[in-house]
C-alpha positions in Angstrom: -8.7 20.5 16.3 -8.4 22.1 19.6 -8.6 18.8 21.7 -6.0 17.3 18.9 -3.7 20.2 19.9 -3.7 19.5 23.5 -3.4 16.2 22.8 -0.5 16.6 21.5 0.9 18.9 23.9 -0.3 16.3 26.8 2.0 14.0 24.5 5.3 15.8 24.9 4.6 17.0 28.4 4.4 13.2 29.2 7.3 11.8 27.6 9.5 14.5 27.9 12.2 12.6 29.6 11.8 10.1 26.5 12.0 11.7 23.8 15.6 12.5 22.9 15.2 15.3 20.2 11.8 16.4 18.0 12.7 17.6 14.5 10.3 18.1 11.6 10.3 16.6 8.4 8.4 17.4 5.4 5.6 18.6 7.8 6.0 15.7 9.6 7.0 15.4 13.5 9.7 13.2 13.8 10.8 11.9 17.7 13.8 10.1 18.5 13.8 8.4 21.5 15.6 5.8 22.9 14.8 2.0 22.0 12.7 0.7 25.3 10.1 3.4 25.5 8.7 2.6 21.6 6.4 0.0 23.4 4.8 2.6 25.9 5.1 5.4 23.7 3.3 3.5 20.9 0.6 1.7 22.8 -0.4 5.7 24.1 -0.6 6.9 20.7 -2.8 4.6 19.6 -5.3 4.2 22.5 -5.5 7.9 23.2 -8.9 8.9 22.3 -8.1 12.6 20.8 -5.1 10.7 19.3 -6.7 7.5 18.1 -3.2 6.4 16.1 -3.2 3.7 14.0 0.4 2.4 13.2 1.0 2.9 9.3 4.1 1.5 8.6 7.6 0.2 10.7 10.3 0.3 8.8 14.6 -0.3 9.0 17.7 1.5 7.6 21.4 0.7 7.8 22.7 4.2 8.1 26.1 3.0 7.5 28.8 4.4 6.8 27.6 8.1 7.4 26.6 6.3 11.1 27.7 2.9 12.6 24.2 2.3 13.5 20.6 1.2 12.3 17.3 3.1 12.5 14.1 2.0 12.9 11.4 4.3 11.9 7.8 3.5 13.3 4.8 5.4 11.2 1.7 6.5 12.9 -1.3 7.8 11.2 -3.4 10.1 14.1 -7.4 9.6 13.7 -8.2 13.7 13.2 -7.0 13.4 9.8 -3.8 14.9 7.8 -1.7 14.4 10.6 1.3 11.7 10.6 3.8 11.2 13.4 7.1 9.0 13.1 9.2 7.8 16.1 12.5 6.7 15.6 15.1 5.1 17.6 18.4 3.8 17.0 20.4 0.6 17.2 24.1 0.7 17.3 27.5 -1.8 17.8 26.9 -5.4 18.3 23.2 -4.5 19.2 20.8 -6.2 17.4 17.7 -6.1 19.8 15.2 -3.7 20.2 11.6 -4.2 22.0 8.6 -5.6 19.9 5.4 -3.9 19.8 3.7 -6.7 18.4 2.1 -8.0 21.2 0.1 -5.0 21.7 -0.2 -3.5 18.3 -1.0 -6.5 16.1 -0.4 -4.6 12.7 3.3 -4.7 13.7 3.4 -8.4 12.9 5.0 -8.3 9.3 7.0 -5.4 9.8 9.0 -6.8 12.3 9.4 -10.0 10.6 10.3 -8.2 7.8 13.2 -6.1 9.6 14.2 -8.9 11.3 14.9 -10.8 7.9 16.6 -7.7 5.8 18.7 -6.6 8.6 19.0 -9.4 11.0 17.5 -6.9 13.7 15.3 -8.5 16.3 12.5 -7.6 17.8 12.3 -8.9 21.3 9.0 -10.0 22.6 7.6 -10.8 19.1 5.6 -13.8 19.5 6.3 -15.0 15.5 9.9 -14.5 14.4 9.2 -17.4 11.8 10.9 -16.4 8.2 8.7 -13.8 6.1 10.6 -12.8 3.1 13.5 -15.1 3.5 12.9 -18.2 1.9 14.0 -22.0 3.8 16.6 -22.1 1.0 18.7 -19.0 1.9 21.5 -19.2 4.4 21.1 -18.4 7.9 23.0 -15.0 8.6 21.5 -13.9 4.7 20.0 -10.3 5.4 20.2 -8.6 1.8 19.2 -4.6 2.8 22.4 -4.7 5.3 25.3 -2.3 3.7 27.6 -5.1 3.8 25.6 -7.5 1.4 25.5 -6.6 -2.2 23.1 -6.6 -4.4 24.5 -9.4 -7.0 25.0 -12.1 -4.3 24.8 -15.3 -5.4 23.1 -17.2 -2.4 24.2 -20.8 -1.9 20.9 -23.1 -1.3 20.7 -24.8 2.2 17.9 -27.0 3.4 15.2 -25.7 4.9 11.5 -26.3 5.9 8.8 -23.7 7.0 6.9 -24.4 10.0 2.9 -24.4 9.4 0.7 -23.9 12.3 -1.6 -26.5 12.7 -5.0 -27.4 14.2 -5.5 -30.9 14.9 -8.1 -33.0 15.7 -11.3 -35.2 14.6 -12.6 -34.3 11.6 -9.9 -31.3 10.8 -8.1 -31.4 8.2 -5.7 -29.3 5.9 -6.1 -28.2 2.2 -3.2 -26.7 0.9 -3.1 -24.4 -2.5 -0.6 -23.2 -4.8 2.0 -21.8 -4.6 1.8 -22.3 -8.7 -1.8 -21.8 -9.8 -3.5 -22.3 -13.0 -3.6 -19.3 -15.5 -1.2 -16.0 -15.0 -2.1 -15.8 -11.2 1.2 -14.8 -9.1 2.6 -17.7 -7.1 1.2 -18.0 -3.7 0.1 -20.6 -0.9 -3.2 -20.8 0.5 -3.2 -23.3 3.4 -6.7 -24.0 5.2 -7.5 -25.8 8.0 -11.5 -26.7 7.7 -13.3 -28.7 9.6 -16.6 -30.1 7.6 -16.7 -27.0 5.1 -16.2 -24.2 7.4 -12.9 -22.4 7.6 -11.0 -22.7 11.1 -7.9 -21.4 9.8 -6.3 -19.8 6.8 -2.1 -19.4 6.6 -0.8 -17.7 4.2 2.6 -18.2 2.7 4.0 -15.2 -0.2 7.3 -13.7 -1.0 7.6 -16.5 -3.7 8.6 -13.9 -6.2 11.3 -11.8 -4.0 13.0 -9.6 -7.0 15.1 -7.4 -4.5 13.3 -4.2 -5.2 14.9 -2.1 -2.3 18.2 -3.4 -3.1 18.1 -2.3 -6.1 17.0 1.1 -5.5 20.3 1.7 -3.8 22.2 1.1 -6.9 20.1 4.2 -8.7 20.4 7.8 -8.8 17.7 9.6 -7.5 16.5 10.7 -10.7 16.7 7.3 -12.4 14.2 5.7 -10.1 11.4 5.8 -11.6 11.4 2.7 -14.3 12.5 0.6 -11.3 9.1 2.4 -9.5 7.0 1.3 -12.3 7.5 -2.2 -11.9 6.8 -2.8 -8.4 3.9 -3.9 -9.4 2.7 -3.7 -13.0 -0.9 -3.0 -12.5 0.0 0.0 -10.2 2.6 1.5 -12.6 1.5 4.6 -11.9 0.7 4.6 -8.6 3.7 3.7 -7.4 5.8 5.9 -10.0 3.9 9.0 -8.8 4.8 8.3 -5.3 8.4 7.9 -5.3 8.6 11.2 -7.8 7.0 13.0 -4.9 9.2 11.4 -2.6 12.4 12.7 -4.7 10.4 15.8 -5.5 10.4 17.2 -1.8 14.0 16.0 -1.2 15.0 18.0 -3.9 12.9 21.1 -3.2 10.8 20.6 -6.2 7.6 22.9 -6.7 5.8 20.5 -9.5 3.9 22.9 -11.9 0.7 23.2 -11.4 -0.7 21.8 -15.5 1.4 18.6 -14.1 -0.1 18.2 -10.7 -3.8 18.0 -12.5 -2.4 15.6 -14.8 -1.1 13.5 -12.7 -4.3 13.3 -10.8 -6.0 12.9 -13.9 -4.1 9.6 -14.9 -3.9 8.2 -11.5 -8.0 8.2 -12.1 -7.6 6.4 -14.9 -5.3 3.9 -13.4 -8.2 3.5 -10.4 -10.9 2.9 -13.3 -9.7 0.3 -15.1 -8.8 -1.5 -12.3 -12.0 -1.3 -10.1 -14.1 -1.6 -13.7 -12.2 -5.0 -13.8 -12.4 -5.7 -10.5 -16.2 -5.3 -10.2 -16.4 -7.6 -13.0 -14.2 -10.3 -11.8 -16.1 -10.2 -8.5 -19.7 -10.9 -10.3 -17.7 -13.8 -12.7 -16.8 -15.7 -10.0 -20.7 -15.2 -8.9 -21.5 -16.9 -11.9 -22.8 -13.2 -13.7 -21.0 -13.2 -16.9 -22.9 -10.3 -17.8 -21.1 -8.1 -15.5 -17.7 -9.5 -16.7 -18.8 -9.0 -20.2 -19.4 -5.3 -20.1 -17.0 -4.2 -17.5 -14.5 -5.9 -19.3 -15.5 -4.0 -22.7 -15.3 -0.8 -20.4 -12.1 -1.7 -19.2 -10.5 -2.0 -22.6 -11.7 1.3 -23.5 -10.0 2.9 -20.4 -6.8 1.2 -21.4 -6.9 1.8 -25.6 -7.5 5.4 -23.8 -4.0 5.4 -22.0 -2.2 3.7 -25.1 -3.5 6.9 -27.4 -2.6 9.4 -24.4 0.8 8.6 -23.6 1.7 5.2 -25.8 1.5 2.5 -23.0 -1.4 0.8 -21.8 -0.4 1.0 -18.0 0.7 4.4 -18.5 4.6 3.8 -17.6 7.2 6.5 -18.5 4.5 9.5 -17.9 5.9 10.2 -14.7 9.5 12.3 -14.2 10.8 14.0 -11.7 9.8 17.3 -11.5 6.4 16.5 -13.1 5.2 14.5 -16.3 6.4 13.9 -20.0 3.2 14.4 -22.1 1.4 17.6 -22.2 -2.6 17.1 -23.0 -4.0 19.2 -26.2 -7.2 20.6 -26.4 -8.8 18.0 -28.7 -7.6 15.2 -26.7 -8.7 16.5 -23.5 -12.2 16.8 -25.6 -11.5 13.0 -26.6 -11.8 12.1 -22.9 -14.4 13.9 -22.4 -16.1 12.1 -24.4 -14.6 8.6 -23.5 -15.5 9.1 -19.9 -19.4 10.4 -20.7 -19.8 7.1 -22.5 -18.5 4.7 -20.1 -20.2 6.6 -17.5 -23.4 6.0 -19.1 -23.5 2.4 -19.5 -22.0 1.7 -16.1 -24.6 3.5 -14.3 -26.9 1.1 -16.2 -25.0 -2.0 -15.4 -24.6 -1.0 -11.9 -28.3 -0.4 -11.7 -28.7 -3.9 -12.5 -26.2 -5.5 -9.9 -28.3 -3.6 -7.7 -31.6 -5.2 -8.2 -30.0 -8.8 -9.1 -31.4 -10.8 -5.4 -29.4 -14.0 -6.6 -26.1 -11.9 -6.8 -26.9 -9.8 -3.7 -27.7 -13.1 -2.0 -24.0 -14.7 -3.1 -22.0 -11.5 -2.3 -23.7 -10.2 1.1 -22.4 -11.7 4.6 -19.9 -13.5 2.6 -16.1 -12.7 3.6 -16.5 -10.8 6.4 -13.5 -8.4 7.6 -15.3 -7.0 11.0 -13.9 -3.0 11.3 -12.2 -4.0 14.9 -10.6 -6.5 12.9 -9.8 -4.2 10.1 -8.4 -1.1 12.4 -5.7 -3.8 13.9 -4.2 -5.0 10.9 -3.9 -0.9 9.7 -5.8 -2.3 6.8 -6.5 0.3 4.2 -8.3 1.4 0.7 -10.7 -0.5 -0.6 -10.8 -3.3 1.8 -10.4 -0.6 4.8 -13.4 1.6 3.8 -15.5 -1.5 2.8 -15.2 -1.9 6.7 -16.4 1.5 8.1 -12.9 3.2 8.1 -12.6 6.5 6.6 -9.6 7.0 5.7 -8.2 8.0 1.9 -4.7 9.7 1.1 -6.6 11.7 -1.3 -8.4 14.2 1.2 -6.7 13.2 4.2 -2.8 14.3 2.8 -3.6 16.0 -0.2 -1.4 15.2 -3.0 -1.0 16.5 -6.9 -4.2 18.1 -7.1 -6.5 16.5 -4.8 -7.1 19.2 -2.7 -8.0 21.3 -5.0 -10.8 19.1 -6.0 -13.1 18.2 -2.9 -13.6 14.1 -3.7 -16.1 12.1 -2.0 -14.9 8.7 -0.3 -17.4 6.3 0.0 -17.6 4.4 3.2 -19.7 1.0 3.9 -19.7 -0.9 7.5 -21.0 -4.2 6.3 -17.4 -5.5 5.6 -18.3 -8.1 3.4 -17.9 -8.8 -0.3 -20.9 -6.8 -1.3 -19.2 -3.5 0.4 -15.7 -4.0 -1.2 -17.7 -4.1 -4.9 -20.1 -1.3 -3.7 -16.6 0.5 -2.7 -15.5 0.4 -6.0 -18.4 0.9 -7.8 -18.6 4.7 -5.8 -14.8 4.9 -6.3 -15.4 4.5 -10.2 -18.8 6.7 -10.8 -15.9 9.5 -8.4 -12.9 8.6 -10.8 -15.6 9.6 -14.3 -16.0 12.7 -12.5 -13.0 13.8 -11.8 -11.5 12.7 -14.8 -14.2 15.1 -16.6 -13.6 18.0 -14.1 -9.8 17.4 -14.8 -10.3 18.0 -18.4 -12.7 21.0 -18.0 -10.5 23.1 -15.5 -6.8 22.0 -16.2 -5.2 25.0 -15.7 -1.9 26.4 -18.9 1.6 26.2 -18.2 4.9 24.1 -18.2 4.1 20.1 -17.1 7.8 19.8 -15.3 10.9 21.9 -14.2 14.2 20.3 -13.3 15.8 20.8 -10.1 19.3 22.8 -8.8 19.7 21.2 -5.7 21.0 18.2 -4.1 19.9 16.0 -1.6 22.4 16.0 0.9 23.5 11.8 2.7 21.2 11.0 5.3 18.0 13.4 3.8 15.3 11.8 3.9 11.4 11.9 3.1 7.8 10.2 2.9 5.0 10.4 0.4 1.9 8.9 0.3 -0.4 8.0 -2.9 -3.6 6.6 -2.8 -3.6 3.9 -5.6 -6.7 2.0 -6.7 -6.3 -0.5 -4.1 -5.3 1.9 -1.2 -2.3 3.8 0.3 1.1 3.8 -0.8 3.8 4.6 1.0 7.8 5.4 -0.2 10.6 6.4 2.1 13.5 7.4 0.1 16.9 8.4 1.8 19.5 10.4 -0.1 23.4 8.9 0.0 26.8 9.7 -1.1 26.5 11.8 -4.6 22.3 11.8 -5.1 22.4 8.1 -5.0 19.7 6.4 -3.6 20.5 5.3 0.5 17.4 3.8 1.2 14.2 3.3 -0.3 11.5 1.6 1.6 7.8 0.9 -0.3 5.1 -0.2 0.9 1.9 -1.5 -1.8 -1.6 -1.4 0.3 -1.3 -5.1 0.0 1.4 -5.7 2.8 -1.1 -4.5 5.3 -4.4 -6.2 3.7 -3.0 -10.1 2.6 -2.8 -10.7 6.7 -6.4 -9.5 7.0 -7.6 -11.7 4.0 -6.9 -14.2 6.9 -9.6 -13.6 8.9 -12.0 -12.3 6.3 -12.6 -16.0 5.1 -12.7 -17.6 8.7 -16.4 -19.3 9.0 -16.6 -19.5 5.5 -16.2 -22.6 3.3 -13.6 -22.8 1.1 -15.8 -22.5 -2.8 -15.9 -18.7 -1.5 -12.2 -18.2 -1.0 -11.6 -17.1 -5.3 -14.7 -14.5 -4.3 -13.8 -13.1 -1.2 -9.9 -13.1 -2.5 -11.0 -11.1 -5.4 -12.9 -9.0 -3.6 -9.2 -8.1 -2.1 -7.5 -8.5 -4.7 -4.2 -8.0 -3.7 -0.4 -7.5 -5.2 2.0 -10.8 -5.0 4.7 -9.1 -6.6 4.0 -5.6 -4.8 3.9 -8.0 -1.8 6.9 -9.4 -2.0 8.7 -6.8 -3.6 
């Protein structure tokens, strides 16, 4: 801690002369400093060794009209965990450059892409400003998050073609998949370059299902956000409800009982076993072991019948409120989990036991879609896919939320980085989730589940929470406007920082493992996309 402290004061002793004005927010130091020094002042925070940053999230905001001028807000999560730093700068007239960090900090890639799509802001010095989230079709000029576009445009539809790379040669050649795909899978395309078998190159093209999700934020309330939360992405509902409560929550000064903080832990546990109980089983399907399927999927249907007798939906939506949670638990039904949750755990430790000894399944999943941790730590990957790959990194101990720190989890952590880790991940992850479900039950502590709120957010408040969903950390930045309406709201799913490391996880490979090593990801399209 002490060589983190100096760090830090090395940090403003060095840029002094940079840094415009230090304010902080929500426990989080916030420096403004003017637009050509983000490159240097970045690029130090991440290869400082008692700083060890790795960037989290870059984001945009038209602050108009309380300021004729955009923002760009650059996240950076500093290795001696539970510490965040944010550097902002501004953008303002005709302006509409600022410098790219890309070519230093690779995880920048999509975030600036992004920006430059929403709000038509460039950043110079990025070595890919090829179309993200804008699709051919839209009109050049179309940037839907600027103030001065609202949100019920009808876009005229222009001609347009999006430029693949390609890898030419004798004996390359291209197979493209999707975007449409058989079953309920979300649209997406897969294009691979392969030579022989082997995988020289995978692109990936998403944002097929754009819904304007941030758009529409700005048309809410702050206290009516959270149906629109809910169905970011529908297998997350509660992930990504929880985290823009707590967003509102500190903007509003809101001290969430402490009943509601263990239940919201409680159900975000459930929302992490279901989903890993069907992930593990997906993973050992497409291994050709049924078995595993078979029984995880009879475990997962429990979990979820569970959630539909608890609070009368099967992916929990409408538990969360601001201010804390709807349902209250009573004594028998806390009992009822109990009980739920000592079953399940028995018969997955047996089923896990056999995965363990099964050579032909251990043979299929190990050395198989390989995400190396150097390449891991420059995409900012994170969850399941990050700690699969040696980094230790979990919201859940590392910025405590709802109850976490009052429950001392263990986070699992494998170096292989293949497919193997990512299911023994979540196999840890869900023997964890049983118990603290249990210990949930055992110690939840009497009182009131929510309290409203007296105060207002005043225009141009802002704040940032964190949630560490099933398939890794989620981030919301929620700006107050005129009259508690929403400003801004900016989310990022785990999945906008994993589907570009998916890229390199299946180079080498041949393309019969790409469903295997995907679903060993198993990543949001419509979280994605947003």
């Amino acid at each position: 801690m002490a060589e983190f402290r100096e760090a830090l004061e090395e940090f403003s002793r060095r840029f002094k002369n940079l840094i415009l004005s230090r304010e902080m927010v929500t426990g989080i130091p916030v420096y403004h400093i003017g637009k050509e020094s983000l490159p240097e002042i970045a690029l130090y925070l991440i290869h400082h060794p008692n700083l060890a940053g790795t960037l989290s999230m870059e984001w945009a905001a038209d602050l108009r009209p309380m300021k004729e001028s955009y923002r760009i807000y650059t996240l950076f999560s500093l290795m001696k965990k539970g510490f965040w730093m944010i550097l902002t700068l501004d953008i303002s007239g005709k302006e509409r450059l600022y410098p790219s960090i890309t070519p230093r900090i690779h995880g920048a890639k999509w975030y600036e892409r992004e920006i430059r799509d929403m709000f038509g802001l460039i950043a110079d010095g990025h070595p890919d400003l090829r179309r993200l989230v804008r699709h051919e079709h839209w009109p050049k000029g179309t940037h839907p998050l600027k103030k001065d576009f609202t949100w019920n445009t009808t876009l005229e539809q222009k001609d347009g073609t999006y430029l693949y790379r390609h890898i030419e040669g004798e004996g390359v050649f291209e197979v493209p998949v999707g975007p449409i795909h058989a079953g309920i899978i979300e649209p997406g395309h897969f294009r691979f370059s392969v030579a022989g078998e082997p995988i020289m190159q995978l692109e990936i093209r998403l944002f097929w299902k754009h819904r304007g999700i941030e758009k529409l934020f700005e048309n809410l309330h702050l206290l009516n956000g959270v149906p629109l939360a809910e169905k970011v992405s529908g297998d997350t509902t509660y992930g990504h409800s929880l985290c823009y409560c707590q967003a509102v929550e500190s903007l509003l000064a809101l001290d969430v009982p402490l009943r509601a903080q263990y239940l919201r832990s409680l159900f975000l546990e459930m929302e992490r076993l279901h989903n890993h109980l069907g992930d593990i089983g997906a993973i050992c399907n497409d291994a050709a072991y049924a078995l595993a399927l078979a029984h995880c999927g009879r475990m997962k249907e429990q979990v979820m019948q569970l959630n539909d007798r608890l609070a009368g939906h099967r992916f929990l939506r409408g538990v969360n409120r601001i201010g804390g949670v709807t349902l209250d638990l009573e004594e028998a039904q806390l009992e009822g989990i109990v009980s739920v949750m000592s079953e399940i755990e028995k018969d997955f430790r047996e089923l896990s036991n056999i995965l363990f000894v099964n050579a032909s399944l251990t043979d299929r999943l190990e050395t198989t879609g390989l995400l190396k941790e150097r390449t891991a730590r420059d995409h900012g990957a994170v969850g399941v896919v990050a700690r699969a790959s040696n980094i230790d990194r979990d919201v859940r101990r590392d910025h405590p939320f709802a109850a976490y720190g009052k429950l001392n989890i263990k986070i699992p952590v494998f170096q292989y980085g293949d497919v193997r880790a990512r299911v023994r991940v979540r196999i840890e992850e869900t023997f964890e989730s049983l118990s603290i479900i249990q210990r949930i039950c055992q110690e939840l502590p009497g009182g009131s589940v929510t309290v409203d709120s007296n105060k207002e957010a005043s225009p141009g408040e802002w704040s940032l929470s964190a949630v560490e969903g099933w398939r890794g950390e989620i981030l919301y930045f929620v700006m107050a406007g005129e009259n508690g309406m929403i400003h801004r709201c900016k989310v990022r799913d785990p999945s906008f920082v994993n589907w570009p490391a998916l890229q390199y996880a299946v180079l080498g490979n041949i393309v019969p493992d790409f469903p295997v090593i995907n679903k060993s990801f198993n990543l949001s399209y419509s979280g994605n996309d947003l």
